[in-house]
N, C-alpha and C positions, 0 to 999 in steps of 0.2 A: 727214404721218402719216395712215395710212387709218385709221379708226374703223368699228367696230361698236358698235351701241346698240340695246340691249332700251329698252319702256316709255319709247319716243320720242315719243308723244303726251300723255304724262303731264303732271302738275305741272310734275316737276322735270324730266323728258324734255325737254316743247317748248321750258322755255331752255334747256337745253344744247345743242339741235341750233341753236339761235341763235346761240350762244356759240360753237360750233367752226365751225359756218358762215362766219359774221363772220369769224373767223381763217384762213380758207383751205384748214380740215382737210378731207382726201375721207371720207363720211359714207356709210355702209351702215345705212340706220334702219330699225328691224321695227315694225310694227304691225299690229293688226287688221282684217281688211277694214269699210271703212268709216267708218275713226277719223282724227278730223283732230287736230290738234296743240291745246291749248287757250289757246294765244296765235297770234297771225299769227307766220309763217316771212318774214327777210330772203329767204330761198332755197331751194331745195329740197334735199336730200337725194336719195341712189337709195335709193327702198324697197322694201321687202320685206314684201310682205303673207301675214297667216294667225299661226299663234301660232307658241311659242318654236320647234318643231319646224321653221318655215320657215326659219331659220339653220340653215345644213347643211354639212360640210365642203367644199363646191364655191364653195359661197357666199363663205366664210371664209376661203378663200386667200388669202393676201395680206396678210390685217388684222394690222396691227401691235398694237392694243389693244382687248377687248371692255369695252365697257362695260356695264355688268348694272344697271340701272332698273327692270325690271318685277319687279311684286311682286304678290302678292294677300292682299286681308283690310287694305289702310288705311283702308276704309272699314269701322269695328268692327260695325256691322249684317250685314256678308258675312263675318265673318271666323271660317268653322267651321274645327275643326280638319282635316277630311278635305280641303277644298280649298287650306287654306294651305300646310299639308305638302305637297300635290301638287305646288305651284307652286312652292311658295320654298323649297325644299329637293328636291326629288325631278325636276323639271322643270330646274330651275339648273341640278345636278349634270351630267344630261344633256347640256344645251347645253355646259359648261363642257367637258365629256370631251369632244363633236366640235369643237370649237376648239382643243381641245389637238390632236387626230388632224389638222385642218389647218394647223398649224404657227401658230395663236397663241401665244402668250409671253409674252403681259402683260395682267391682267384687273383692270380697277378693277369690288367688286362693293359695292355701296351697301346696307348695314344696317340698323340704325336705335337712336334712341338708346334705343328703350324693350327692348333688347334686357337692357338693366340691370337693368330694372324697379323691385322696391319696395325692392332694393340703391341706388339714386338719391337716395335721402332723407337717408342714409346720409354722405353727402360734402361739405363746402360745393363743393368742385369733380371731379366725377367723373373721376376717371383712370380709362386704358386700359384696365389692369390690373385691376377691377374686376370682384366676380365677378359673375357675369349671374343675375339671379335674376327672370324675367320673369313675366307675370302674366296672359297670355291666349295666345291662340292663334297668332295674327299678330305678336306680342314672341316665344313659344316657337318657332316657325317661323323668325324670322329669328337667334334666339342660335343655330339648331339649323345653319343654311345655314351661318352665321358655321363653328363646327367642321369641317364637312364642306368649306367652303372654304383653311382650312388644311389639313388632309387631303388635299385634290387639288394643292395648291401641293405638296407634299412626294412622293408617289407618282409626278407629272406632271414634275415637275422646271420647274414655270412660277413665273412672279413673282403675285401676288395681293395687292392692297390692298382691307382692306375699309374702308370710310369709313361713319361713323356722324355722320349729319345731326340737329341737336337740333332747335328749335323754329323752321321753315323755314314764311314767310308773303312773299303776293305774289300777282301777276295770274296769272290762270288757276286758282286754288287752289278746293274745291269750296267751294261758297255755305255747306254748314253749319260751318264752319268761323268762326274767331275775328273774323280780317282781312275776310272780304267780308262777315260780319254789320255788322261796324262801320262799311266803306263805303256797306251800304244804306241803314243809318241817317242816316249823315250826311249823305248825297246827297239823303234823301227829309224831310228835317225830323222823322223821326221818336225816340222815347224807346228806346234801347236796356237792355233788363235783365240784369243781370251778377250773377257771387258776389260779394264784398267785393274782391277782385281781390288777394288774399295771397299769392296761386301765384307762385313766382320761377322767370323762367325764362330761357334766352337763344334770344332772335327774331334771326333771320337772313336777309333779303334772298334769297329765290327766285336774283334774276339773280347775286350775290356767290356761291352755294352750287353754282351752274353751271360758274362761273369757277373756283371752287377744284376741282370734280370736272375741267374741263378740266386744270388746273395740275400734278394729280396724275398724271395720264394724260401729262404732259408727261415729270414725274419718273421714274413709272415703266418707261417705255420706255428713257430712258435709264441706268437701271441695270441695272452691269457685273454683280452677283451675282448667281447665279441654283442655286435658287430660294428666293426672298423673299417673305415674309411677313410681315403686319402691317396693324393694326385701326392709328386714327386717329378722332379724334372730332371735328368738323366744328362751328365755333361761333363768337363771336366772345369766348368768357371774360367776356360783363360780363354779370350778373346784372341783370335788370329784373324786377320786377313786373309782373301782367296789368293793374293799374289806370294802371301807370304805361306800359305800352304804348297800350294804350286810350286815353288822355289825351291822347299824342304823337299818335299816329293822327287821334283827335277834331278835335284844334285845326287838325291841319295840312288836313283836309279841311272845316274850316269847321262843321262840325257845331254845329246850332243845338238840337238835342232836348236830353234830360235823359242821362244818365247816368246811372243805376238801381244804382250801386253795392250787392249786398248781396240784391237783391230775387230770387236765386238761390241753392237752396244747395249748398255743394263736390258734387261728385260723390262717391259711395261710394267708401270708397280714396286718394283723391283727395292725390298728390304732390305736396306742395308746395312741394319747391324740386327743382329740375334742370335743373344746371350743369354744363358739363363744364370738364374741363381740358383747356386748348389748350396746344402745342408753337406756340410764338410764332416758332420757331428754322425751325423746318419749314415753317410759314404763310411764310415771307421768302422761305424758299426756293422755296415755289412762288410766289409773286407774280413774282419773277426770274427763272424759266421763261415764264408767263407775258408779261412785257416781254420775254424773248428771241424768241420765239415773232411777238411784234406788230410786233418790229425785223425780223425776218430776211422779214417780210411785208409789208412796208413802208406797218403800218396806222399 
């Protein structure tokens, strides 16, 4: 299976190019000049430098699956609204339409869960089905792609899965985040300070969140229907608290400081539980793609 992939140096980029790599997938990765992956690569990829525009239908021939990763505005300090819409809506659309003109077929395009937004609080487990009521710009920008990505499955006559990743934590993830704040503490004998850690949410494994975007990508190629569509929420269903991640995290990295429970307070707004619901039925089914896939490769 050849692959195409946006926002290959990302987060969630650099393992998935790990992930299909390791599996023997042929890999067409885009990135910006300059950007390296933000974990080590098994191997390389053929890349493709400069932005979304550098995927061109010459380029795309061929490609059995795009995968769509780059996004702008995760980082909430960048995330106006005139450069989110650009990108993750108006930019998407674009690549997705010369992929269609080069005979792509099948596009797994990655979401997010805050596409919900303050509808999230709403649910003990967030279904599909759920109406999107987002709350910034980078939430409004990707409910907005979400539409327009159904929109293009149906006019284009292609397959389109959107995947919605919930509370995704791991290596390479940016430092002001949850997981490598609690690393540096732990690593450094330092006292970490938190809110009361009441927020419930479900954490999910970087490398696991790569393996299910491959899985899907597996799925979706091979489906006879066409065209399909369909969102998917991306999680493992079990509810945990921040205090109670925090704690696992702490002990298993030895963490000798304090834990400051409390000595923060919520953010404004501040959601405090989101959960999704998972299709346990469909998760089997891709883990079984996945094993066919490691069989037929003889990893």
């Amino acid at each position: 299976m050849k692959l195409a992939v946006t926002g290959a140096t990302g987060f969630v980029g650099s393992h998935f190019l790990n992930e299909a790599l390791t599996h023997r997938q042929e890999v067409l990765a885009l990135r910006r000049i300059g950007s390296r992956p933000r974990i080590g690569l098994f191997s390389e990829p053929e890349w493709v430098e400069g932005g979304v525009d550098a995927f061109h239908e010459g380029n795309l021939t061929g490609v059995d699956c795009l995968v769509h990763l780059a996004a702008h505005g995760v980082d909430p300090s960048r995330a106006n609204w005139e450069d989110t819409f650009r990108v993750n809506v108006n930019d998407s659309l674009g690549l997705w339409l010369r992929a269609a003109r080069a005979g792509v077929r099948n596009f797994i395009v990655i979401g997010s869960c805050f596409e919900y937004g303050s509808y999230g609080e709403k649910y003990d487990f967030i279904p599909e089905d759920a109406p999107l009521r987002p709350t910034g710009p980078y939430h409004a920008s990707k409910a907005a792609a979400t539409m327009a990505a159904a929109a293009f499955s149906a006019t284009e006559k292609v397959n389109v899965w959107v995947l919605r990743p919930f509370q995704i934590y791991g290596a390479g993830e940016s430092i002001n985040r949850l997981y490598p704040q609690i690393l540096e503490a732990a690593h450094h004998g330092k006292d970490l300070r938190l809110t009361e850690g009441n927020q419930i949410r479900d954490f999910m494994d970087v490398r696991e969140v790569a393996r299910m975007i491959h899985g899907y990508a597996l799925l979706l190629v091979d489906k006879k229907e066409t065209p399909f569509f369909k969102t998917t929420n991306l999680g493992t269903g079990k509810p945990t608290t921040l205090r109670e991640f925090t704690e696992r995290i702490w002990r298993e990295e030895n963490g000798t400081g304090k834990l400051e429970f409390g000595a923060l307070p919520y953010r404004v707004g501040e959601v405090m539980r989101y959960v999704p619901c998972i299709d346990a039925e469909e998760q089997l089914q891709v883990r079984n793609a996945l094993d066919a896939v490691r069989v037929k490769n003889g990893l």
